[in-house]
N, C-alpha and C positions, 0 to 999 in steps of 0.2 A: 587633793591638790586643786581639782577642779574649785569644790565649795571655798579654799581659800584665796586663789585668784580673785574669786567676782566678789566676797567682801570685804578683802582687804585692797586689791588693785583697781578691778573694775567698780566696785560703788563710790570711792572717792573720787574714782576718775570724770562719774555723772553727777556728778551733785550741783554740779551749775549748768546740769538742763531741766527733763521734765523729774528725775532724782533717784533716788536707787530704788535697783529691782526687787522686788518681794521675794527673797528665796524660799520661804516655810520656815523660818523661825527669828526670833528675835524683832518682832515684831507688832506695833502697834497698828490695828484699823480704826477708822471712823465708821461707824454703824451705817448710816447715810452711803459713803462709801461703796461699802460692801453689799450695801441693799441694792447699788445701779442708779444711783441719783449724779447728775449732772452737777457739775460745780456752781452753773447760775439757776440751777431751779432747788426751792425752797418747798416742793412738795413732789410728793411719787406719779412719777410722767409715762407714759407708755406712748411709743409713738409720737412724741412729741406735746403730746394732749394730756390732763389731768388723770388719773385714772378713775376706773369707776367702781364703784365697794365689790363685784365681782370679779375685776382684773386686781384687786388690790389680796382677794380670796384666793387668786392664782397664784401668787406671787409668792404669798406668807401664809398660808394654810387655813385653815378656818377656824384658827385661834385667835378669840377676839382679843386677849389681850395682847397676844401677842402683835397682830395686827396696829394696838392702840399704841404700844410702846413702839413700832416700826414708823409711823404717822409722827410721833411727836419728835423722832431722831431726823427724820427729814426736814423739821418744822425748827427745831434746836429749842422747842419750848421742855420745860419740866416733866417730867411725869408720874413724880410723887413715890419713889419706889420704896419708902421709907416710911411707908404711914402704915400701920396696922393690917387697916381692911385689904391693901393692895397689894401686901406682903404675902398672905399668904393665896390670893391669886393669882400672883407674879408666880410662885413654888409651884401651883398647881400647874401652872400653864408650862412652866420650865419642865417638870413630867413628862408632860402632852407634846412639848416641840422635840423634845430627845428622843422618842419613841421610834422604833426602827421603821413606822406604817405610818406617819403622818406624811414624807413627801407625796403620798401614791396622791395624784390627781393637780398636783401640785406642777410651776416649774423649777423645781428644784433641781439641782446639776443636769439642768438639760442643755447649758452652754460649756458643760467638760467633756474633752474628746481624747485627751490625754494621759499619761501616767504622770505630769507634770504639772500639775494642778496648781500649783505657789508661783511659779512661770508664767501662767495662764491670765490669770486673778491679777498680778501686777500688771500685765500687758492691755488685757483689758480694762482695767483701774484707770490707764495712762492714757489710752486711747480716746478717753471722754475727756480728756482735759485735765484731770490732777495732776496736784505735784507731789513728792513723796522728800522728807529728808533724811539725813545722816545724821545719826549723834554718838561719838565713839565717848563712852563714859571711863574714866578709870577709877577704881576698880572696873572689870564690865559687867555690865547690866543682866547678859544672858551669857551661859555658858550650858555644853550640851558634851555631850560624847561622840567621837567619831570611831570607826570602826577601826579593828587594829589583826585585822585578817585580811589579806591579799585578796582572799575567794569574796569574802565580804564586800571589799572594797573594789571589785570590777564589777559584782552584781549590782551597786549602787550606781557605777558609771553606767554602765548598761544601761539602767534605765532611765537614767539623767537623757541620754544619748537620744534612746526610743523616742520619751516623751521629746523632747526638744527637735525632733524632724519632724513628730506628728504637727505640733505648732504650725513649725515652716510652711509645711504643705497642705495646709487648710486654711478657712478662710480668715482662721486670728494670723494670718502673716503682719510680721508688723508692716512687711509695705503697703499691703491694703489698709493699715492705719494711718499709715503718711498721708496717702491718697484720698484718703475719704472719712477720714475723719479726723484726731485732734491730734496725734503722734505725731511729735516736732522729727526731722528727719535725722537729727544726729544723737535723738534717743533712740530711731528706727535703726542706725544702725550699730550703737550699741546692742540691741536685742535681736540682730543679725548674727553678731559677732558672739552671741553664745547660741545659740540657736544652731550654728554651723560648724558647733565643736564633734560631733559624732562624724560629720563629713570629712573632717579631716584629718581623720584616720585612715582616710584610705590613701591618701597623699603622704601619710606618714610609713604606710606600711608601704606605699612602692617605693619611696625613700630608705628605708630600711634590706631593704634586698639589691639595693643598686651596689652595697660596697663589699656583698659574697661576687657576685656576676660581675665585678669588676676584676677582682681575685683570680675567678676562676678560667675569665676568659686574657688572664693578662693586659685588662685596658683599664682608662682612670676616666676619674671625672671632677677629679680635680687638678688645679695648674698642679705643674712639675715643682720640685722642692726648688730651680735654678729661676724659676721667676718671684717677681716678687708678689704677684696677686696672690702666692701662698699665704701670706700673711691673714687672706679675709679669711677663708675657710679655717684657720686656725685660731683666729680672733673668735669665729662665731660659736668654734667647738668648746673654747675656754666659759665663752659667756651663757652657751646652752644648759651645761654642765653645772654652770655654778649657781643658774637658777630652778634647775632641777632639785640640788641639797636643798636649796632654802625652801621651796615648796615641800618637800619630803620630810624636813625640821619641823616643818609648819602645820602638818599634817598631821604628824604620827600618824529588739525583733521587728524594729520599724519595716525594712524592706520587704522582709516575707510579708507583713502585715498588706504594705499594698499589693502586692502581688497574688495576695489573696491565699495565702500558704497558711498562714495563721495570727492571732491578734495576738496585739502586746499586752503582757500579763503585768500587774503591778505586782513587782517582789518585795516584799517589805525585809528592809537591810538591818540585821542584829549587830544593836549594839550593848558593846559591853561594859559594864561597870567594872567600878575600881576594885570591886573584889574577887572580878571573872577570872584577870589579867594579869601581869605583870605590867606595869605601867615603863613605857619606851623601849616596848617590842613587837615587832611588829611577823604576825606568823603566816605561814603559808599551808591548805589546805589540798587534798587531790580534785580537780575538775576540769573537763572537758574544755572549758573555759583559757586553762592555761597550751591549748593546743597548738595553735597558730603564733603565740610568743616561743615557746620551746621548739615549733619546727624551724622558725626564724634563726632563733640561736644556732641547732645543730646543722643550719644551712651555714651561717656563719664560722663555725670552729672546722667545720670542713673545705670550707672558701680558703680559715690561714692555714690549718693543714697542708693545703697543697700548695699555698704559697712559700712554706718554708722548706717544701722539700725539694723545689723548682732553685731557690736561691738566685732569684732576680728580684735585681731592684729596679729593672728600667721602667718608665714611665712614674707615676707616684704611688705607688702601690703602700709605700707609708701611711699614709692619711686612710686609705680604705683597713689597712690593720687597725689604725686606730678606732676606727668607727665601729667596727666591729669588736669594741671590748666596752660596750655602751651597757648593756644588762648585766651589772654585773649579782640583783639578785636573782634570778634564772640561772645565772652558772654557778652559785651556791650551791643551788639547790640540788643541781643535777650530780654535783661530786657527793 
């Protein structure tokens, strides 16, 4: 749901500032680009200044051709990669740059701090001053697999969640890019407003328990059914709801980390192909993971429990029953 919010809502929604975010696929770079080149410099700058054939050996390893092909992407001149002699150079050198031991000495991913690396990479892209566009083709251009397991698919939010605090709270914040360098401020907070998607989970989960302990203590926190501001809370409940299905249609360890308890691990999320699967079903897994949604639940089934055995309706105790029949795959599962 997350992955199709920001490319179907949020990317069209930025594409008339500095352009949409790099999420890790479907994806074109420019070389230059990707190397750290500045939009109005036409050769590899360190500090401001030219660089020099040892910082250029820091940079891109001590592969001369590769080296010679990274100079002339800066430069936008040719580099012949089609000619005999250079071809099979090029093959040799492409060996040498894949090799698991050519970054050592190198600064190769020594600006990733993340499990959010495509996050990163756009943020920092932007920050120098690029713009990035949108091309929605039809047919489309790219199509990929998403996960079609529950377990799957919270291990992926997880770490969406992880990496996108570590962001927040180090110094690729985008408002130290507003501040100080080329991040326009209403791309700053578009890259806020996903950045602060793990945060608000906690705001969702004390939301989530307000409408058992309102249950259970006989009090509401919504207007009474005799006013009419009942109307918004049920306005909001229709419209939450109904863009819950269409993302769902659409779909098919930061804290310990600072705190010094332990680092966040990159999980890598299995996906299935069309022969794994039953294609538009979606399954549910045992894990530790589902603990804190299922205690949630059986906090809730026991909040209306005692509300129907009480049989009071005073105050709006309607609206908190309703609230609480929100997961209704968790109580599947649990019958």
């Amino acid at each position: 749901m997350m992955c199709s919010t920001i490319c179907f809502v949020v990317t069209r929604g930025i594409m008339g500032l500095q352009g949409p975010i790099y999420s890790g696929t479907g994806c074109f770079h420019r070389r230059k680009v990707l190397y750290g080149q500045f939009p109005h410099h036409t050769t590899h700058f360190v500090d401001g200044r030219k660089a020099s054939e040892q910082e250029i050996k820091k940079s891109f390893g001590y592969s001369k051709t590769f080296a010679k092909s990274a100079i002339h992407a800066f430069e936008e001149t040719p580099f012949g990669y089609l000619s005999k002699g250079l071809l099979n150079n090029n093959l040799e050198a492409a060996i040498q740059v894949a090799g698991c031991g050519y970054e050592i000495g190198t600064s190769w991913s020594s600006k990733y701090g993340s499990t959010c690396e495509d996050i990163l990479t756009s943020l920092v892209i932007h920050r120098r001053g690029w713009r990035s566009i949108y091309i929605a083709l039809n047919p489309p251009a790219f199509l990929g697999c998403a996960p079609s397991q529950l377990l799957t698919s919270l291990t992926q939010q997880k770490r969406w969640a992880s990496g996108f605090l570590e962001i927040l709270f180090s110094k690729h914040c985008p408002i130290f890019g507003t501040l100080f360098e080329k991040l326009q401020w209403k791309q700053c907070a578009a890259y806020l407003w996903i950045l602060t998607w793990g945060i608000r989970s906690i705001l969702e989960l004390s939301y989530a328990l307000l409408p058992p302990y309102c249950l259970i203590t006989n009090s509401s926190f919504f207007p009474t059914m005799e006013e009419r501001a009942i109307f918004i809370p049920i306005s909001l409940f229709i419209i939450y709801n109904f863009q819950q299905l269409l993302q769902y249609k659409e779909t098919g360890n930061v804290v310990l980390k600072f705190l010094g308890v332990r680092e966040t691990v990159f999980e890598v999320t299995k996906k299935e192909t069309c022969s794994e699967v039953d294609l538009g079903h979606f399954t549910f897994d045992e894990s530790p993971m589902f603990v804190t949604g299922t205690t949630i639940l059986l906090l809730q089934l026991v909040a209306l429990l005692m509300s129907f055995i009480r049989l009071e309706k005073s105050g709006s105790a309607v609206l908190e029953e309703d609230m609480d029949f929100l997961s209704p795959p968790f109580t599947n599962q649990l019958s």
